[in-house]
Rosetta silent file (secondary structure, phi, psi, omega in degrees, C-alpha in Angstrom):
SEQUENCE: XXXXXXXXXXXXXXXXXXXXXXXXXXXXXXXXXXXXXXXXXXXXXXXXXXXXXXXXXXXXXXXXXXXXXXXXXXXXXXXXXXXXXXXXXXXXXXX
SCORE:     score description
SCORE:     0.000 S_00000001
   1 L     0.000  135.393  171.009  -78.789   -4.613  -12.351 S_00000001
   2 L  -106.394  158.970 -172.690  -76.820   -1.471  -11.316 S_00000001
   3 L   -90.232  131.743  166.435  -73.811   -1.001   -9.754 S_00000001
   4 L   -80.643  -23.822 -161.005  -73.392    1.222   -6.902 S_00000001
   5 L   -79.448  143.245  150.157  -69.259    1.349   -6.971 S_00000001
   6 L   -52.552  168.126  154.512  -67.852    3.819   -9.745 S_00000001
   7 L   -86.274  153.542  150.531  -65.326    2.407  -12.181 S_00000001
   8 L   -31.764  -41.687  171.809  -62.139    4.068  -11.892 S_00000001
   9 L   -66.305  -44.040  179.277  -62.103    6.102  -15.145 S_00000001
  10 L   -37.991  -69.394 -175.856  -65.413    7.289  -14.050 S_00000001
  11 H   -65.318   -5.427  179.019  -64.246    8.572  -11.081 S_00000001
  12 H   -87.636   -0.864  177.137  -61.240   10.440  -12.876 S_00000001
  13 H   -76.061  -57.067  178.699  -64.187   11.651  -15.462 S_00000001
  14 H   -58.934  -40.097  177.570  -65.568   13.123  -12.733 S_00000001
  15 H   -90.907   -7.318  148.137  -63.017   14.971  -10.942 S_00000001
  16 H   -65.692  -77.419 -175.398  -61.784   16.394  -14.125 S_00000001
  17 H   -37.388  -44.475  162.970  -65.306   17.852  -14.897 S_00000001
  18 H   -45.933  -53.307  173.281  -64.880   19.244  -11.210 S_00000001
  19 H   -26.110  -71.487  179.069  -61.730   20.469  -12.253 S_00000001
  20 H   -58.626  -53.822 -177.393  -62.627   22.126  -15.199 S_00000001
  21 H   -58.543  -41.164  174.415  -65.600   23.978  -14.016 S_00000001
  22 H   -58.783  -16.833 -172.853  -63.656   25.565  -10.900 S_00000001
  23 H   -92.148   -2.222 -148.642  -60.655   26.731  -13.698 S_00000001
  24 H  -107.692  -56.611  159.023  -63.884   27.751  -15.530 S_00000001
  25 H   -97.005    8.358 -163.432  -64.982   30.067  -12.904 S_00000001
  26 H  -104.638  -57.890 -153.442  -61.601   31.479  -11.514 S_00000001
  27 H   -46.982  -83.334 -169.863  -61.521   32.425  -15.487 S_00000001
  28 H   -45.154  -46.006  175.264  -65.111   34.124  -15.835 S_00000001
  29 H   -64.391  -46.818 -179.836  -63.873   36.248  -12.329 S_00000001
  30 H   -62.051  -32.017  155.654  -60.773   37.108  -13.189 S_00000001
  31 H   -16.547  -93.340  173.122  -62.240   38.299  -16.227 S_00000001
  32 H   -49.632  -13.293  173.463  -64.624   40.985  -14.752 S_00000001
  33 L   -66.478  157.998 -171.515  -61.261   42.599  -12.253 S_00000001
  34 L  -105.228 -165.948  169.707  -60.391   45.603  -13.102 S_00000001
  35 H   -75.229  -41.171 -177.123  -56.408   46.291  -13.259 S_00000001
  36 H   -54.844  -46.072  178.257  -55.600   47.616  -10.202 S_00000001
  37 H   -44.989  -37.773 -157.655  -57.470   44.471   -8.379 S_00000001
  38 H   -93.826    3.567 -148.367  -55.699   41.845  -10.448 S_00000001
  39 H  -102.804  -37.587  174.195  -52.819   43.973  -10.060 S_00000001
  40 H   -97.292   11.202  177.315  -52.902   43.382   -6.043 S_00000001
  41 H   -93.218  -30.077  165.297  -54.048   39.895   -6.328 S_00000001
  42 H   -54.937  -50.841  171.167  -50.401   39.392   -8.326 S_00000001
  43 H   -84.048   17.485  145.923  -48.549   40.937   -5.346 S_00000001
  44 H   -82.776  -45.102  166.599  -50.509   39.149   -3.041 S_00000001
  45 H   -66.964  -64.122 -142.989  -49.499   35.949   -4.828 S_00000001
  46 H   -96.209  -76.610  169.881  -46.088   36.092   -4.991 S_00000001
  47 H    -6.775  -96.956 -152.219  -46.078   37.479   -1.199 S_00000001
  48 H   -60.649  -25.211 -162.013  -47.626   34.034   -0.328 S_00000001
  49 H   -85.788  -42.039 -160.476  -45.633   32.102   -2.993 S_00000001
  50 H  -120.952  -57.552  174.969  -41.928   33.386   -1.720 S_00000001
  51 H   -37.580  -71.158  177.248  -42.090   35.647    1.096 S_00000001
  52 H   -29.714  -75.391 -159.848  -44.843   32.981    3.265 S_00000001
  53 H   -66.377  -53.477  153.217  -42.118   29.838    2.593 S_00000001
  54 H   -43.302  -82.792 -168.510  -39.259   32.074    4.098 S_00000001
  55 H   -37.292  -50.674 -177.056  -40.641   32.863    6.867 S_00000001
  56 H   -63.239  -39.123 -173.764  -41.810   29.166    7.562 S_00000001
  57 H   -47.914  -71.711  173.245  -37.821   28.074    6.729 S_00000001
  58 H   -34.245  -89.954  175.240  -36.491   30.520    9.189 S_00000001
  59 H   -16.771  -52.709  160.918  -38.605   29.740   11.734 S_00000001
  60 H   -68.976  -59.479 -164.347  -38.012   25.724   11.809 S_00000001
  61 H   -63.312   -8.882 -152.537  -34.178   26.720   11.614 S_00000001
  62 H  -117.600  -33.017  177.389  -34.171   28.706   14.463 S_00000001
  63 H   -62.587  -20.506 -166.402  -36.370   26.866   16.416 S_00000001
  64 H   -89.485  -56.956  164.857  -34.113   23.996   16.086 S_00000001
  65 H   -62.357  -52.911 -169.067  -31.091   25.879   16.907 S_00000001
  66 H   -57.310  -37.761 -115.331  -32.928   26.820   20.259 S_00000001
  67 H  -115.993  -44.389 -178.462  -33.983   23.118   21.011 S_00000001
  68 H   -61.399  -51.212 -160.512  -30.156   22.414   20.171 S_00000001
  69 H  -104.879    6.424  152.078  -28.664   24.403   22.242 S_00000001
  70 H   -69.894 -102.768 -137.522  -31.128   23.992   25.470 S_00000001
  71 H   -48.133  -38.568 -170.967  -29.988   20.480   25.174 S_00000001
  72 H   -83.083  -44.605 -158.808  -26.307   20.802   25.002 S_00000001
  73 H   -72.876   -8.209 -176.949  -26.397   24.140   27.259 S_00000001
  74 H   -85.744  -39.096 -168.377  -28.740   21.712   30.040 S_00000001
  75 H   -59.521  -62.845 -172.766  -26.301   19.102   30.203 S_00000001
  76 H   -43.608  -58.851  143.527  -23.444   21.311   30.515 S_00000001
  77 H    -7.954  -70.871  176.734  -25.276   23.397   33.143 S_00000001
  78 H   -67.188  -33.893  174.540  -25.790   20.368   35.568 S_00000001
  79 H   -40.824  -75.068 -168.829  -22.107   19.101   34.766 S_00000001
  80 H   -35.448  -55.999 -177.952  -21.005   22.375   36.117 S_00000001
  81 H   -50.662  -41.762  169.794  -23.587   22.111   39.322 S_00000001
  82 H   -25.722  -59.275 -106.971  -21.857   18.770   40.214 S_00000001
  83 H  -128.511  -22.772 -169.459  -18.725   19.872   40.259 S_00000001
  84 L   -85.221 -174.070  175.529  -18.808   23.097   42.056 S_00000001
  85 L   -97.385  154.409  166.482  -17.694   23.655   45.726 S_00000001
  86 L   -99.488  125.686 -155.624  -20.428   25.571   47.979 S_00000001
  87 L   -67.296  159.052 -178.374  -19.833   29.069   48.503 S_00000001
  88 L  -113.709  118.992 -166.717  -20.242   30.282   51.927 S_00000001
  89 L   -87.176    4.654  170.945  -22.716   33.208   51.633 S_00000001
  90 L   -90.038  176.462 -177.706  -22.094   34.774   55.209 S_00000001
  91 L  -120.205  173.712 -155.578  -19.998   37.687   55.339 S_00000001
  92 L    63.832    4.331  169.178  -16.991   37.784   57.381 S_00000001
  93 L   118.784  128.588  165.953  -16.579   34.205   57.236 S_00000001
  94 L  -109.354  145.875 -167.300  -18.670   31.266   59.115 S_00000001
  95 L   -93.758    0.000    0.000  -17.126   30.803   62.631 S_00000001
């Protein structure tokens, strides 16, 4: 009788063999580039590798600093509205 379930190794047999053949064809392509191509697929890479990950850093910090300082700048805001007296906006005075 057969088993439908894989064994474990099996599946780690398998997904190696996946493995291999996709490093197998990134190979055979990279191959056939000429130099300039692989030349901008390298400065394409590291753009995405260093540049990409900055951008994301910055972006969280700063957003963060905003979020920070709407909250402390809301409270303080309303504190203030409490607190003030109301100006009288006629001119000359109200009589």
């Amino acid at each position: 009788m057969k088993t439908i379930n894989k064994t474990f190794t099996e599946t780690l047999r398998e997904a190696s063999a996946a493995v291999v053949s996709v490093v197998r064809f990134g190979m055979r392509r990279l191959e056939r580039k000429s130099w300039p191509s692989l030349l901008a697929l390298c400065v394409m890479l590291a753009i995405l590798l260093t540049i990409l990950p900055l951008a994301l850093t910055l972006f969280v910090i700063f957003l963060l600093a905003k979020l920070l300082i709407g909250a402390l700048g809301l409270q303080h805001v309303q504190r203030r509205h409490v607190h003030e007296q109301p100006q009288d906006t006629m001119p000359g005075g109200a009589k």
